[in-house]
Every structure is written in structure tokens, then in C-alpha cells.
DRENMI-89186 format. One line per 2 residues: for each residue z negated, x, y of C-alpha. Coordinates in Angstrom, 2 decimals. Each point is the difference from the previous one (the first is absolute). Layout:
BEGIN
Z/X/Y  ... $
// end
This chain:
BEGIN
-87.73/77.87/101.87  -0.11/2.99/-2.40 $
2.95/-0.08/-2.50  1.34/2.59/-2.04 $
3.40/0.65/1.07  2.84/0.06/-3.21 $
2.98/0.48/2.23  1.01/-0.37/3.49 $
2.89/-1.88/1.27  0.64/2.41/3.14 $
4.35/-1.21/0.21  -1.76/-3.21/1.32 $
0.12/-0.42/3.59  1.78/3.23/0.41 $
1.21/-0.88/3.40  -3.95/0.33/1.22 $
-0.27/3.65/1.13  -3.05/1.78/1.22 $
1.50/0.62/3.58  -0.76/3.92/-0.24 $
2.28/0.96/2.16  -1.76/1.89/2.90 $
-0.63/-2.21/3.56  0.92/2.93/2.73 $
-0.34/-2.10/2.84  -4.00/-0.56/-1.28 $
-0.46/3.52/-0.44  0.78/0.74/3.55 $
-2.30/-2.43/0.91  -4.12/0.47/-0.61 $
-1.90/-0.98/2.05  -3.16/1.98/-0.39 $
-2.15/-2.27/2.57  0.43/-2.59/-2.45 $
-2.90/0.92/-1.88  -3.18/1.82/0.79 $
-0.76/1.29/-3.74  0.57/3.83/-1.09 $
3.32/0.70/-0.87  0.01/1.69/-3.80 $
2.65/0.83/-2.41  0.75/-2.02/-3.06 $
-1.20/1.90/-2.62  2.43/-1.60/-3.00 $
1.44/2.76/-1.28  3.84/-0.04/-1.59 $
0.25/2.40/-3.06  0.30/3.97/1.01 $
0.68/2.73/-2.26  -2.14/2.57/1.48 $
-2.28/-0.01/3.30  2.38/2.43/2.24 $
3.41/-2.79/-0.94  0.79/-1.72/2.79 $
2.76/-1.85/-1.67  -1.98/-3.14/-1.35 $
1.70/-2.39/-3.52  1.56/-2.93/1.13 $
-1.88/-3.36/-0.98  1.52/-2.50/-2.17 $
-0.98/-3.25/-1.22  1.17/-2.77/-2.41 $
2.85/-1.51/2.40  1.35/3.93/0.44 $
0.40/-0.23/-4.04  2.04/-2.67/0.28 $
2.17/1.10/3.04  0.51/3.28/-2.08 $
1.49/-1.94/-3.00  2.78/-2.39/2.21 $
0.46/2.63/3.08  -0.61/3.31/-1.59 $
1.66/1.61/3.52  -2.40/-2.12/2.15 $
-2.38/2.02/3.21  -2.40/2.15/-1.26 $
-3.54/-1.45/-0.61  -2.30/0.39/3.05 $
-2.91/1.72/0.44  -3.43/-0.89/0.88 $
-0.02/1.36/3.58  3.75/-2.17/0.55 $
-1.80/-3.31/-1.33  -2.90/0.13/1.51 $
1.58/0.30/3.78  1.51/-3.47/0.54 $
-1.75/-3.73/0.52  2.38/-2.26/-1.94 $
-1.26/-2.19/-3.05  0.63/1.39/-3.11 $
0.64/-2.31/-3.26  -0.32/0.45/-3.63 $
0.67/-3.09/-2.38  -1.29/0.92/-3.71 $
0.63/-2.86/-2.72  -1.82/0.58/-3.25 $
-1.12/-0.81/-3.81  -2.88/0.70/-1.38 $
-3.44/-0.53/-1.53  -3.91/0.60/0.53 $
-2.68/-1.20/-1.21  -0.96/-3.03/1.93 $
3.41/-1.14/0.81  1.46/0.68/-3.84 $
4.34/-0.17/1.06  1.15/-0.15/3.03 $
2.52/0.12/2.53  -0.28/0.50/3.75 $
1.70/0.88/3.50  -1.85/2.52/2.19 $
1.15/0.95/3.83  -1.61/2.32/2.20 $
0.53/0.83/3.90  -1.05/3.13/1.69 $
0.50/1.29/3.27  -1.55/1.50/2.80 $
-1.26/-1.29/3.28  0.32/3.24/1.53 $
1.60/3.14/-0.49  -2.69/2.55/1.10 $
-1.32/1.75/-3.50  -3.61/-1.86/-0.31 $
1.87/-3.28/0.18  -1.46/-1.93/-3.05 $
2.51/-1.87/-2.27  0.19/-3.74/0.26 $
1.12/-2.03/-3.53  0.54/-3.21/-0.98 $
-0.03/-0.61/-3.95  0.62/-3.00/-1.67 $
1.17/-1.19/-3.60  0.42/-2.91/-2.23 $
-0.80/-0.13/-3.61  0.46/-2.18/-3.07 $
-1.85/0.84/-3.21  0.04/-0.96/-3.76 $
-3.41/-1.77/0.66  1.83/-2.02/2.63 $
-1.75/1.16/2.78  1.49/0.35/3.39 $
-1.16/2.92/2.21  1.18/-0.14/3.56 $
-1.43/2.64/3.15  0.36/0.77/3.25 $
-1.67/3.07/1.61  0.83/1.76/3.29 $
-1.92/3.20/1.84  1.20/0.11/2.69 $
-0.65/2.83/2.76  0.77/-0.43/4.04 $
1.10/2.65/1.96  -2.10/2.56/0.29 $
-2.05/-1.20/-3.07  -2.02/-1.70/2.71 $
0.18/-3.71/-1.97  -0.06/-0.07/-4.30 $
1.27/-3.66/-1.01  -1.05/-0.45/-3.70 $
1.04/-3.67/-2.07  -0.44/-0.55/-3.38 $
1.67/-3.37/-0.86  0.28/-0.87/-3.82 $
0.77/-2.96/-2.34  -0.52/-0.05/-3.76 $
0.46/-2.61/-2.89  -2.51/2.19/-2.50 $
-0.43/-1.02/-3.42  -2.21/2.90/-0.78 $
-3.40/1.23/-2.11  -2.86/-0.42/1.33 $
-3.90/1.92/-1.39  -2.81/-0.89/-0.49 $
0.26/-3.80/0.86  -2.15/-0.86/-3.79 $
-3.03/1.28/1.86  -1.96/3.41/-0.61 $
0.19/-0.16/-3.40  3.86/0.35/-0.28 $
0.73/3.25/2.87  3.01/1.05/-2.30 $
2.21/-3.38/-0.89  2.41/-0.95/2.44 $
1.46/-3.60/0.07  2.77/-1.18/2.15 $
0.11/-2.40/3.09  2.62/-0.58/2.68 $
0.25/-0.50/3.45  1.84/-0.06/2.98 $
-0.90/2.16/3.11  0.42/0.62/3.76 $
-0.71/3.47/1.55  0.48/0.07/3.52 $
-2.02/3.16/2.18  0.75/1.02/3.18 $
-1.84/3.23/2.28  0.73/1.34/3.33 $
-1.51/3.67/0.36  -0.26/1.70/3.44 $
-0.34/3.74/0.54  -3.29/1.06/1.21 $
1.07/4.20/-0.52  2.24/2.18/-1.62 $
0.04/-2.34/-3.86  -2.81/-2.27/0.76 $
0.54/-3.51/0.31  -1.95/-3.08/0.62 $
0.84/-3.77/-1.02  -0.43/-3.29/-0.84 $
2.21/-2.64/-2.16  -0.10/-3.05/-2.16 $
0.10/-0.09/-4.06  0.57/-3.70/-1.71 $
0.80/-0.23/-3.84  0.16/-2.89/-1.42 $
0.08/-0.17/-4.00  0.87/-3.64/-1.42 $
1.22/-1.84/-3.19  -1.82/2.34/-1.75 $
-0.81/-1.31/-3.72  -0.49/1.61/-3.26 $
3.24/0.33/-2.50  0.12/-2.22/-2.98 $
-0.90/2.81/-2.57  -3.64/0.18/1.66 $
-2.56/-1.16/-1.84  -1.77/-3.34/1.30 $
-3.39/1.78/0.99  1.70/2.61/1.66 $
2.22/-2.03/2.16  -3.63/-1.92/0.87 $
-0.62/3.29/1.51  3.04/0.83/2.14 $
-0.37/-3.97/1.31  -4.09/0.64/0.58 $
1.00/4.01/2.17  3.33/-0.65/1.44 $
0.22/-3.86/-0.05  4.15/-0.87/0.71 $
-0.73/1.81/3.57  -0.79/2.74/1.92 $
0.22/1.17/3.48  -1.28/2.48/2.70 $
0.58/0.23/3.22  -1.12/2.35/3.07 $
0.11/2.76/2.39  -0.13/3.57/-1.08 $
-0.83/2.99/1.91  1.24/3.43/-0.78 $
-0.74/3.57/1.39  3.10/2.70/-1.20 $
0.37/3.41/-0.10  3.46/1.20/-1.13 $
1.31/3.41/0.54  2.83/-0.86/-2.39 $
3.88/0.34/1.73  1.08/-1.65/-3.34 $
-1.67/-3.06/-1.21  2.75/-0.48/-2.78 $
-0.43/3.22/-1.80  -3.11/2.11/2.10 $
0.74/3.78/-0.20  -2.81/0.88/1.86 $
-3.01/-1.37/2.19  -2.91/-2.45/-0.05 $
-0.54/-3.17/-0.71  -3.00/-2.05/0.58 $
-0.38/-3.95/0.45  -2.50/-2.45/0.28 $
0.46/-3.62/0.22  -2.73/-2.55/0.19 $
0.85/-3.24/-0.92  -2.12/-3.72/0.29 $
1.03/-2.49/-1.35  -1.00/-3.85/1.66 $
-0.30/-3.36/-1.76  0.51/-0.93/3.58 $
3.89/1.48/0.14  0.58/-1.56/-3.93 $
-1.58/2.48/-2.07  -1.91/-1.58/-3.14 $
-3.20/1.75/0.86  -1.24/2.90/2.48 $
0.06/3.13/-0.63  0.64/3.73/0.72 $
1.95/3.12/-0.86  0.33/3.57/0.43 $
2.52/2.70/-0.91  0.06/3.15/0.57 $
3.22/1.89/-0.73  0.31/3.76/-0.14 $
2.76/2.44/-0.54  0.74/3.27/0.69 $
3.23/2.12/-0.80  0.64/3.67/-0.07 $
3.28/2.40/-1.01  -1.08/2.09/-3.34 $
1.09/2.71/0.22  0.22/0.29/3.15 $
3.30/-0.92/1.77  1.67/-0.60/-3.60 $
0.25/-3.78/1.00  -2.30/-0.68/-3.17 $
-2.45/-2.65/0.75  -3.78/0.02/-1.11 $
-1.19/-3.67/1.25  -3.53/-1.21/-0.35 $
-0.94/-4.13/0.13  -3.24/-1.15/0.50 $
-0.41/-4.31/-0.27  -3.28/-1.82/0.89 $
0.39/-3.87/-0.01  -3.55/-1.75/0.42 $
-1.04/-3.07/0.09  -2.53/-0.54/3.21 $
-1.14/-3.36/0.03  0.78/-2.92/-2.38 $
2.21/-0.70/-2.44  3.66/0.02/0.31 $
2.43/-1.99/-2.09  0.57/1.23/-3.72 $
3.71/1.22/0.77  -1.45/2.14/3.29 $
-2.52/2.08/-2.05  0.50/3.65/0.25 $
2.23/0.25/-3.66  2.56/3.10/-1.48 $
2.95/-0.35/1.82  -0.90/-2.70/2.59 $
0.04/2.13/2.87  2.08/-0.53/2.96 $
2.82/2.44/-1.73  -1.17/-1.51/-3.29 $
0.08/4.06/-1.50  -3.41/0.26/-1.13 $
-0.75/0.65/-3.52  3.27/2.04/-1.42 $
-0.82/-0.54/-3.75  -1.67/-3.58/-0.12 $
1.93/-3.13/0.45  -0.92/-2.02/3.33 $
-3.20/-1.96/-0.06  -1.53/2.36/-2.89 $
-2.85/-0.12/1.69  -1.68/-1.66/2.81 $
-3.42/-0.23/1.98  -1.16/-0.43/3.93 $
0.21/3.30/0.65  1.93/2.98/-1.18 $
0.48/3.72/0.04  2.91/2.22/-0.43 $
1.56/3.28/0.01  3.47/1.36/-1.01 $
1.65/3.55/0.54  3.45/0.72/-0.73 $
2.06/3.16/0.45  3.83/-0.57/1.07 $
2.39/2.57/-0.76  3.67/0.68/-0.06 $
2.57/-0.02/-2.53  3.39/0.63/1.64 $
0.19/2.26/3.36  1.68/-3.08/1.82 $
-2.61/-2.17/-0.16  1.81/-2.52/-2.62 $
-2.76/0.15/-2.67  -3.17/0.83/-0.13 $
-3.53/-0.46/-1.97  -3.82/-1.06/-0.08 $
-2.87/0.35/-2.24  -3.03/-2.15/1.51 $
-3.82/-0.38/-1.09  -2.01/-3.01/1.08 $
-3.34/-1.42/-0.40  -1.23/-3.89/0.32 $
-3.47/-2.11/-0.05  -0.80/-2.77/1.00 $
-3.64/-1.91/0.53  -1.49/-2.14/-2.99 $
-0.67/-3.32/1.72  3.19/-1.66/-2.09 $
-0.35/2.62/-3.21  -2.65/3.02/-0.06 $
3.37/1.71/-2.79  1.80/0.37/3.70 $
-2.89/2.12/1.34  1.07/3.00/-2.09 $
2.01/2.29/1.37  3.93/-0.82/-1.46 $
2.57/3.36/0.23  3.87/-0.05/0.04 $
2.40/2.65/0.38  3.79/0.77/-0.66 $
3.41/1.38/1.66  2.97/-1.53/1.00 $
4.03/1.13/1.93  0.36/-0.63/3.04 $
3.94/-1.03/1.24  1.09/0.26/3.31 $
0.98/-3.85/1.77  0.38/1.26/3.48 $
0.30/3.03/0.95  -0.61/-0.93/3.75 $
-3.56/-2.21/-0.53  -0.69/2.49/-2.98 $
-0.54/-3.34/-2.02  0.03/1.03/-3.61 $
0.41/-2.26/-3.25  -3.45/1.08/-1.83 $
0.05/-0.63/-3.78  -3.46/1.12/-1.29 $
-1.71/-0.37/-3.35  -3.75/-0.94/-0.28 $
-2.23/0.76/-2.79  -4.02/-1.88/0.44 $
-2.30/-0.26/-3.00  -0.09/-1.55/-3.07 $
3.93/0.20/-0.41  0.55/-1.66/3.30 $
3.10/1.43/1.64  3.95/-1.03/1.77 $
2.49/0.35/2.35  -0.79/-0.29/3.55 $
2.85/0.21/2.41  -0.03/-0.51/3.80 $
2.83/0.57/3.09  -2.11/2.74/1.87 $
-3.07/1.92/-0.74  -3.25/-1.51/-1.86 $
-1.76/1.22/2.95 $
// end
């Protein structure tokens, strides 16, 4: 979950090392009849003084800080070119403090592996990210998510496992007539989706998977009054559940999922949902995720990036806690400058931009500003119909130099004095 990060505790686990050293023997050894797709170079750019240098600024990241304080004579950082050549998995461990605004306090453990399947240069980065975290509201956030690439980028494996105790506010649940009071409930809930993509060209991929969640003990908290926790009981009941098959078309010209430099990225995914396979009711979804990145200036390794999010509602009604709502996406990110759940309906549009740009010529820090726009449809409040900006900036801090995984700490501002910390291991989007 987002968290604003106080202070990292980077002496932990100081044995786990990012295994940069270069793999010869799997240089010597690609196999170019492993894949059918167009070769092209990787177009993230290290820091360069001038055009004509050849001589390109070492990278560093959060672990090299720490090296540098306890072995000031250790190897010289690598480059990107020396990382990027080798298929072993690379680790970062990041424990942290902090706060945001639906978690209040709290402390958590993030790890992320990266590696390569392949070493040819269009090889697209496999990760596995997951994390545990306690907060002041005593709620326990626990994921597991893996994209994982084949060889030859032939076969995209993408889970998205999660469990959360979430004693958190929910909108809207007095009816129309009260769009702006939140009141609290808790739950307990089980995230578990799983795709298989094949490769149909060069980036496009076809597939099918399976999506259950499963929200239960959910009841209002005692400081809610009686008529409102008649609600809750009357739309969520102490239960909810869907369960089904998805279907997703994907177009990803991304080599770097974790932090995209440049390329194209374009999703669909269909999903029904059966009272047959232990949903509550039936009913359909569609979203429709687009991205696109591009250097600005050109070749400065500055990144203009561009998000476009459609979740609709196609048939039905799903459960209350799967409406399209701010930050309920699959990376929950939507929304920088409203607290999750601000605002909810069957169907929702939104679009972000954000400008990434360095600070330091290694790569260490680094910084955003971002613009984004939300609505949703009026069905549960016609208030969410309007059209709801955010906007703010945030430092970006380097967790792995190798996956390019970056500690984002951003700060949101939305209307009415709405605003907070919103923190996440790797890009928004």
C-alpha cells in the first residue's frame, strides 16, 4: 500500500545483494532463434553530459549509499549497459515507517525480484513484489504480485494475490443525500487473480484467467450511527464474493514494466462474473488501460507518461467493495489527492499525466509533478458525476538500480482541501 516513507532501515538484511556482477558465460550465449520478435535497443538512458560523451555516469541506488558509508574502497558502481547483460535474480529488501492517508502510521517490509529471462536487449523484465504492513488503524495489508516473462517474451504470467484486515472509510453508504460523509466499516479480504498471456506478434498478447475475491466479516464500526450501519447490512450484508473467468487482449511495447522509459501500453480485460462459480450475483466488467511513455527532451532520460483508465460496468451489479472507486484499481494508484473510496459509482473515467525528471546525474534521486482527472457515473450519487481534478509532485529514490524500482514519495492536492502523502515501491503507473 501507499505509505509515506520517514526513514529507511537499509543496514537491515545487508547480506542481500543485488547480484550485479556481470554473467560472461550468458553473454556468450544468445540465442537469437529463440525468439521471432524485432530485436531493438533499450532506450533507458543513463545520465550524459553532452550528446557527443561516450563516457556515460555510473548508476547508484539506495544499497550503493550504504556500501559507500561501511566500504568506502568497495568496486565502482556499475553501469546500465553492465546490469542489464546478465539473467540472475536481483533482490532489494526496503523496511519502512510512515504515514498516508488511509493507512494513518505505519510500518512495513517490502522485497522486490528482478531479473531477466534472456539476455538479448528486448528481453522484458520479470518482478516479483511483495510486502507486509501493519498500520495505526490495525489493518494488515499483505500482496503478492509476479509478471513474469518467458523466453523470448513468448508467455506473460501475471498473479495478483492479496489479503487485507481493512478497517477503513467508506462514502456514500447514508444514501444520495449524504455523497460527502464517510463512516467506517471493516472487513477482511481475499484477492487471488491469475492470467496467462500468449504472444500473437511483436507486443500483442492474448489470454484468459480466473479472478475470485471474496470480502467477509464486514460490519460497520461502533462509532456509526444506527441508521447508517442499517445501510452497510441492507448493500454489503456480512458477505461478498465474485468469482469468474476473465479475458484480456495486451499490447505492451514496454522493456520495463517497473519504471517504463519508453513504449506503449494498452490492455483490455473482460471479466464475468457467475453466481454459478460463487459470485453473489452476475455480472460484467470492462477495463481498458492505456499508457504511453516518451523521453522529453529527447534522449535526456526525462519521462513524459500519459494514463488513460476506463473501468465500466457491462451488465449487472457488482458487489459494493468491486465498484469502480479512487484508488481501487488493480495498483490501487488512482486518485493522487483523495483518500481511497472518495468516490465511487459502476463505471468510471480517468486520466493522469506526470512528467519524471532527474535530480542527481546517477540516477539516485529524481522528481514528478502529475495532473489527473476523475468521474464517475451518478447511479450511487449524481455529486460523483462531476468531473474531480488532483495534481502534485513528489522525489523519486532509487531501490534497485538493476529493476529500476524506485521508492516514490508523492504529495496529492484534490479539492476542497483534500490532499496527503502517497508513497508506493515502483512507479504509479
Amino acid at each position: 500500500m501507499k505509505l509515506i516513507l520517514l526513514f529507511s532501515f537499509l543496514l537491515l538484511f545487508y547480506g542481500y545483494n543485488y547480484g550485479r556482477s556481470v554473467n560472461e558465460s550468458s553473454m556468450g550465449n544468445n540465442d537469437s532463434s529463440s525468439t521471432s520478435h524485432v530485436e531493438k535497443k533499450d532506450t533507458i538512458m543513463p545520465h550524459v553530459d553532452n550528446q557527443n560523451e561516450k563516457i556515460k555516469t555510473p548508476q547508484k541506488d539506495l544499497l550503493d549509499v550504504v556500501r559507500g558509508i561501511f566500504h568506502p574502497k568497495t568496486n565502482p558502481v556499475l553501469n546500465d549497459d553492465q546490469l542489464r547483460r546478465d539473467t540472475k535474480m536481483h533482490f532489494s529488501i526496503l523496511p519502512a515507517v510512515g504515514y498516508s492517508l488511509q493507512t494513518g502510521f505505519a510500518g512495513l517490509i517490502s522485497g522486490n525480484m528482478a531479473f531477466y529471462s534472456d539476455t538479448i536487449t528486448n528481453t522484458k523484465i520479470s518482478s516479483v513484489n511483495s510486502s507486509i504492513t501493519y498500520s495505526q488503524y490495525n489493518q494488515i495489508i499483505l500482496p503478492l504480485q509476479a509478471n513474469l516473462w518467458s523466453k523470448g517474451n513468448r508467455i506473460n504470467f501475471i498473479s495478483d494475490f492479496r489479503y487485507i484486515k481493512y478497517p477503513t472509510n467508506i462514502y456514500s453508504l447514508g444514501g444520495p443525500n449524504e455523497p460527502n460523509t464517510s463512516y467506517n466499516i471493516n472487513f477482511l479480504g481475499i484477492k487471488l487473480h491469475q492470467t496467462v498471456l500468449k504472444s500473437l506478434a511483436n507486443n500483442l498478447y492474448i489470454g484468459v484467467g480466473y479472478y475470485y475475491d471474496h470480502f467477509f466479516n464486514i460490519e460497520p464500526k461502533d462509532e456509526v450511527p444506527d441508521n447508517i450501519a442499517k445501510n452497510v447490512i441492507a448493500d454489503m450484508g456480512k458477505k461478498e464474493s465474485a468469482s469468474g473467468p476473465v479475458f484480456r487482449l495486451l499490447y505492451d511495447s514496454r522493456l520495463n514494466q517497473i519504471n517504463p522509459q519508453q513504449g506503449v501500453y494498452y490492455n483490455i480485460t473482460f471479466r464475468t462474473s457467475e453466481r454459478a462459480l460463487g459470485s453473489d450475483s452476475n455480472w460484467t466488467s470492462i477495463q481498458i488501460d492505456s499508457r504511453a511513455y516518451l523521453q522529453f527532451p529527447k534522449r535526456s532520460g526525462n519521462v513524459l507518461a500519459f494514463w488513460m483508465f476506463d473501468w465500466l460496468t457491462a451488465g449487472g451489479t457488482p458487489p459494493y467493495l468491486l465498484l469502480p472507486s479512487t484508488g481501487w484499481d488493480d495498483s490501487y494508484n488512482t486518485g493522487r489527492g483523495y483518500v481511497q473510496s472518495r468516490f465511487r459509482g459502476k463505471s468510471m473515467a480517468y486520466f493522469e499525466t506526470e512528467y519524471r525528471y532527474h535530480i542527481s546525474r546517477n540516477g539516485l534521486v529524481g522528481g514528478v509533478v502529475f495532473v489527473n482527472m476523475e468521474t464517475f457515473s451518478g447511479d450511487i450519487s449524481p455529486v460523483y458525476s462531476q468531473l474531480y481534478p488532483g495534481y502534485g509532485l513528489g522525489i523519486r529514490l532509487m531501490a534497485n538500480k538493476f529493476s529500476r524500482a524506485n521508492v516514490c514519495i508523492d504529495y496529492g492536492f484534490g479539492e476542497k482541501g483534500s490532499g496527503g502523502f502517497f508513497v508506493n515501491i515502483g512507479e504509479v503507473f
